[in-house]
C-alpha positions in Angstrom: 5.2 26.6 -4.2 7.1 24.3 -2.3 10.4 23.2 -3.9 10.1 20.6 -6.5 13.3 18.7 -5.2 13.7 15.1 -6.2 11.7 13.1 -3.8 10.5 9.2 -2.7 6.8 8.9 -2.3 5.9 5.6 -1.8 2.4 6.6 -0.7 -1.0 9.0 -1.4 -3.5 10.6 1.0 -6.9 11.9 -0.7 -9.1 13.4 1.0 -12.7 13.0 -0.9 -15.2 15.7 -0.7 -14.6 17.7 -3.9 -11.4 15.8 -4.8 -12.2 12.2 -5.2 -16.2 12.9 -5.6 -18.1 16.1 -7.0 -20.3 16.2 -3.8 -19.6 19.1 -2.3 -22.3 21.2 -4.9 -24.6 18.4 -3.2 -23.6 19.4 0.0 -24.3 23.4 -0.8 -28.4 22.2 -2.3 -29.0 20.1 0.9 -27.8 23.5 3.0 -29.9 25.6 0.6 -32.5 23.5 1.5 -32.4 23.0 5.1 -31.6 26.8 5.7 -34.7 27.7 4.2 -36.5 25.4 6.8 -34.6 27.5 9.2 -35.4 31.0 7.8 -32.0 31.9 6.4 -31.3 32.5 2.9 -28.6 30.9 0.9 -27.3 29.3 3.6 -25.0 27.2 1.6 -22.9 29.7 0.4 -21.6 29.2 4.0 -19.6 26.2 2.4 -16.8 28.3 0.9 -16.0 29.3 4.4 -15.9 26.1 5.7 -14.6 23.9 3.2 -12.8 20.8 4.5 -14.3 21.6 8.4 -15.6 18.1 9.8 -18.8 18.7 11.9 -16.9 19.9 15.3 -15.0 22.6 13.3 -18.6 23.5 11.7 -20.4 23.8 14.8 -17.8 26.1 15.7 -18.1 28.4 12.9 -21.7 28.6 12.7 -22.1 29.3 16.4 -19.7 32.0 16.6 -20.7 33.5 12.6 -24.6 33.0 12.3 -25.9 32.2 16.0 -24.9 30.9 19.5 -28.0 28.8 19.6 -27.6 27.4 15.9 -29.5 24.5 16.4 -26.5 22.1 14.5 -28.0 18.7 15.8 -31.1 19.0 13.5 -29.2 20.9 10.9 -26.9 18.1 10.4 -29.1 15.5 10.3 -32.0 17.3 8.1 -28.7 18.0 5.4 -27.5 14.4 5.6 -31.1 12.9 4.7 -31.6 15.6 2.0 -28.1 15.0 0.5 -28.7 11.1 0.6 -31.9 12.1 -0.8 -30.3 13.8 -3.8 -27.5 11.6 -4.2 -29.7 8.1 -4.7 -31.9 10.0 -7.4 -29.4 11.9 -9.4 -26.1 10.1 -7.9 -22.4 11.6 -7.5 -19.8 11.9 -9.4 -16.6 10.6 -9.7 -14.3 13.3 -10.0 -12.2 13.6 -13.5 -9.0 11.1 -13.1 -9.7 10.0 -9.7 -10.8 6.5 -10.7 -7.8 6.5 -13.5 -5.4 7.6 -10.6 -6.6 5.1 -8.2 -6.1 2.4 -10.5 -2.8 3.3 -11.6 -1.3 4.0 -8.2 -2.5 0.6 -6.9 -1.2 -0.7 -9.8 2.6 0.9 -9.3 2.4 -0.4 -5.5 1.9 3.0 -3.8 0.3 2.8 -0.3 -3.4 4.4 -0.5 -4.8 6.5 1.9 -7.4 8.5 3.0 -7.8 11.7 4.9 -11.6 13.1 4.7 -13.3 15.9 7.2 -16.6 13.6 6.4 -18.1 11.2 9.0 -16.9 7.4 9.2 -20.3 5.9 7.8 -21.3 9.3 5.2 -17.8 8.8 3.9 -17.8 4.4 3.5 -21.6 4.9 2.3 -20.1 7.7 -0.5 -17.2 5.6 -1.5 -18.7 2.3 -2.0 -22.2 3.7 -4.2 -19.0 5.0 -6.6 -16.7 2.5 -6.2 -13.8 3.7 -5.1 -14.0 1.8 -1.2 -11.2 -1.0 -2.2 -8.4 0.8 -3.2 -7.7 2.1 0.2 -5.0 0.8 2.5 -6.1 2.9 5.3 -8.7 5.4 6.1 -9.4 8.3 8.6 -12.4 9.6 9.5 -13.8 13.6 10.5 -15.3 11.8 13.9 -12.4 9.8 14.7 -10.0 12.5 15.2 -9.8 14.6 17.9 -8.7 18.3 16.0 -10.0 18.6 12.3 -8.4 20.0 9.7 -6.1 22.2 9.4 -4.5 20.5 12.7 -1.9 17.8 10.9 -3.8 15.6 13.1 -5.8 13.5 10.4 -3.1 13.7 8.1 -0.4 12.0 10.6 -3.1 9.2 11.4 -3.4 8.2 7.8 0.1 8.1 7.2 0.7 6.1 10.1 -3.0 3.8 8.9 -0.8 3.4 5.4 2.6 2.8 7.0 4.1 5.4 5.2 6.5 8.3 7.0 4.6 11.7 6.0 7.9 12.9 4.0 7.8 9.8 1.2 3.9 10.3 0.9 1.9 13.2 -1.1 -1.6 14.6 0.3 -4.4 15.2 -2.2 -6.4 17.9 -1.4 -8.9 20.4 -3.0 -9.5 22.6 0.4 -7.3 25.5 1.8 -8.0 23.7 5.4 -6.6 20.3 4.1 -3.3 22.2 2.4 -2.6 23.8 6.0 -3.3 20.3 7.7 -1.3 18.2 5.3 2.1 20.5 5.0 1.6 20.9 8.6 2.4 16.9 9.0 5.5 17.1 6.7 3.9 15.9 3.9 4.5 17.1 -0.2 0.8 18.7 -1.1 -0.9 18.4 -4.9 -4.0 20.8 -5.0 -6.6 20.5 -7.5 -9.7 23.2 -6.3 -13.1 22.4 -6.4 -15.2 25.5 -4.7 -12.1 27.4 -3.2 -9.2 28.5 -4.7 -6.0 28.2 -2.5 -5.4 32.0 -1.5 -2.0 33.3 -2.6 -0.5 33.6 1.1 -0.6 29.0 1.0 1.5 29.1 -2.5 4.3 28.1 -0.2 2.7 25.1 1.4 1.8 23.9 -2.2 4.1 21.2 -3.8 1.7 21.5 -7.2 -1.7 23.3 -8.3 -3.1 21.2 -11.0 -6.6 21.6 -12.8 -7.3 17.7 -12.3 -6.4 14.5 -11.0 -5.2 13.3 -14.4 -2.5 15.6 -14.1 -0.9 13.7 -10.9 0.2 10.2 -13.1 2.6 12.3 -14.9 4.0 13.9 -12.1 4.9 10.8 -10.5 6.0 8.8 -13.5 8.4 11.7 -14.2 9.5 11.5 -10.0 10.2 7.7 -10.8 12.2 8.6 -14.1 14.3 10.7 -12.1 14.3 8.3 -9.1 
């Protein structure tokens, strides 16, 4: 774990898929689905693999890991409708202590951010049906980056989006990929896993492993105590 040295975080970075929302079990039906169309049989369990890939990184991995020809144009959008399809009849929810976080953090005047492999209008769409849209200072998007995660890429544009040097801000992330991306940009990491656990060899990239987001108020109310 990385050292637990008194530090200044004046801002947070989430990323959203299986942190701030339980979609990602959503995301692994809709693959389910769609892979049968293509003749392939529990295709989501692909997802652990790829957890945190934004559709470029995906492409990658299933052209290289189930076919060359992977047709990913009408996989993507056959998944999208059948998650949208799913999400408006049965909905998605907010993760334990994300909206409580939130809330809190905007309340103590930390600089909110976000950080999600997810496409620009999936992602705004996701966060507005829960509610969660306004409490963001800045936002960066799967498709407006040029390298997804793990490059530091995304993580470096939403520090800069929030105003906030990456060493006095802390990335929230549930995805090995997003734990490589985030310590790769200098920032302090909190990982609460959704699908994946974070494999033993990224301990040292890890500022703290929590169960859930309730977990992070403490943390930083005892950084400000000792502040």
């Amino acid at each position: 774990m990385t050292e637990k040295r008194p530090v200044s975080v004046k801002g947070l970075v989430f990323d959203m898929d299986g942190l701030l929302l339980d979609s990602e079990r959503l995301v692994k039906r809709s693959w389910d689905h769609v892979g049968n169309l293509l003749g392939y049989k529990e295709f989501g369990n692909h997802i652990y693999n790829t957890v945190g890939f934004n559709l470029k990184r995906r492409t990658e991995y299933f052209r290289t890991h189930v076919d060359p020809d992977f047709p990913m144009d009408f996989f993507a959008d056959a998944t999208r409708k059948k998650y949208h399809q799913i999400a408006e009849s049965e909905g998605v929810d907010v993760k334990p202590g994300a909206r409580e976080l939130l809330e809190w953090a905007k309340n103590q005047g930390y600089r909110l951010g976000l950080a999600t492999s997810s496409r620009k209008i999936h992602a705004e769409q996701s966060l507005k049906r829960a509610g969660l849209y306004g409490y963001f200072h800045g936002m960066v998007f799967g498709d407006t980056v040029n390298e997804g995660k793990p490059s530091p890429e995304i993580y470096l544009k939403a520090c800069r989006a929030i105003h906030t040097e990456p060493q006095h801000a802390v990335a929230l992330e549930d995805a090995p990929s997003g734990v490589v991306s985030a310590s790769a940009a200098g920032m302090r990491v909190i990982v609460v896993p959704d699908l994946v656990e974070p494999p033993e060899e990224l301990y040292d990239r890890i500022w703290y492993r929590l169960d859930s987001l309730k977990e992070v108020i403490s943390i930083l109310e005892n950084l400000s105590l000792s502040g």
